[in-house]
C-alpha angles and dihedrals in degrees: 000000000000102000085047088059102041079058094054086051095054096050091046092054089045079060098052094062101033082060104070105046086051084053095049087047094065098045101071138155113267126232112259093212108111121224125271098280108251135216102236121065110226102216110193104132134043089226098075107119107096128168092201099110117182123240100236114026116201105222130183107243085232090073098052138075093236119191134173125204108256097194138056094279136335126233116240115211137183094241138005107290149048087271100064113094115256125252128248095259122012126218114284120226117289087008100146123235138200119217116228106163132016109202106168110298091346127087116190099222147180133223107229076197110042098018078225112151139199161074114345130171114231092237091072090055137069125177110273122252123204098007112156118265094259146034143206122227126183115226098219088069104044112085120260113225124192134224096247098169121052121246096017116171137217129234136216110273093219096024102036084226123164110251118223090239127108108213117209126248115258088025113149123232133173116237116231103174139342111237115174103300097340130082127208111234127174121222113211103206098068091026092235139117135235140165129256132196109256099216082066095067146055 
């Protein structure tokens, strides 16, 4: 009987040690990379409005307007025309390129690459074959926008449906593409996209 109980002891105390480190194990760190932003906003919560952006935001390629240099390099320039000043490095050959802004012949554009930005002509881009499903940005180079007029609403990135939301006045967004009256933002908290009219930011 006692030999029976100093083996119960010992695998008692084996436990005991084997336990934390399980414990330990399963505690870890997350990983701060948000998930690929998706086109449909889950609403499940009234609190979904944050300001927290992330500094690099995973997006499905399908979302976004991706081009590629098709010549040996494209000048980057500080506005839309052959009078704005060039950049310091312009875009390299098959560097790929996300349109942010058409104005005429010109796209404002960043480098997923690079994370430069700036003024292209068309003619140096073609639309990109074979790029990965998805793509990293960083924030810092995509355009804030703010909520100028009170109550705006959102609207359904496929259907261009309104969104039961009212958005404050003075919010911050992230612009993602310019499409006829409506801009492309991205909201942080449920990792999605949606338009808004742009008419309704500044």
């Amino acid at each position: 009987m006692i030999l029976h109980l100093e083996i119960l002891k010992r695998r008692l105390r084996g436990l005991s040690l084997v336990f934390p480190v399980f414990l330990c194990h399963c505690t870890s760190t997350p990983k701060t990379t948000p998930p690929v932003a998706s086109k449909t906003i889950p609403f499940d919560s009234s609190d979904w409005l944050s300001e927290n952006i992330p500094e690099t935001i995973p997006f499905d390629t399908k979302i976004l307007p991706v081009f590629q240099v098709s010549r040996r390099f494209a000048e980057l320039r500080q506005g839309p025309g052959l009078e704005f000043p060039l950049l310091d490095k312009p875009l390299k050959q098959g560097e790929l390129a996300i349109r942010l802004y058409r104005f005429q012949y010109w796209y404002k554009v960043v480098s997923p690459e690079s994370g430069a930005k700036g003024w292209v002509h068309r003619k140096t881009l073609s639309k990109a074959k074979g790029v990965k499903k998805h793509i990293k940005l960083s924030s810092q180079a995509l355009p804030n926008v703010f909520v100028s007029k009170p109550g705006a609403a959102l609207y359904d990135y496929q259907s261009k449906k309104k969104i039961d939301v009212s958005l404050p006045a003075g919010y911050r967004f992230k612009a993602l593409n310019h499409k006829g009256p409506f801009v492309l933002i991205y909201l942080p908290k449920t990792h999605s996209v949606a338009w808004i009219k742009r008419g309704h930011i500044r």
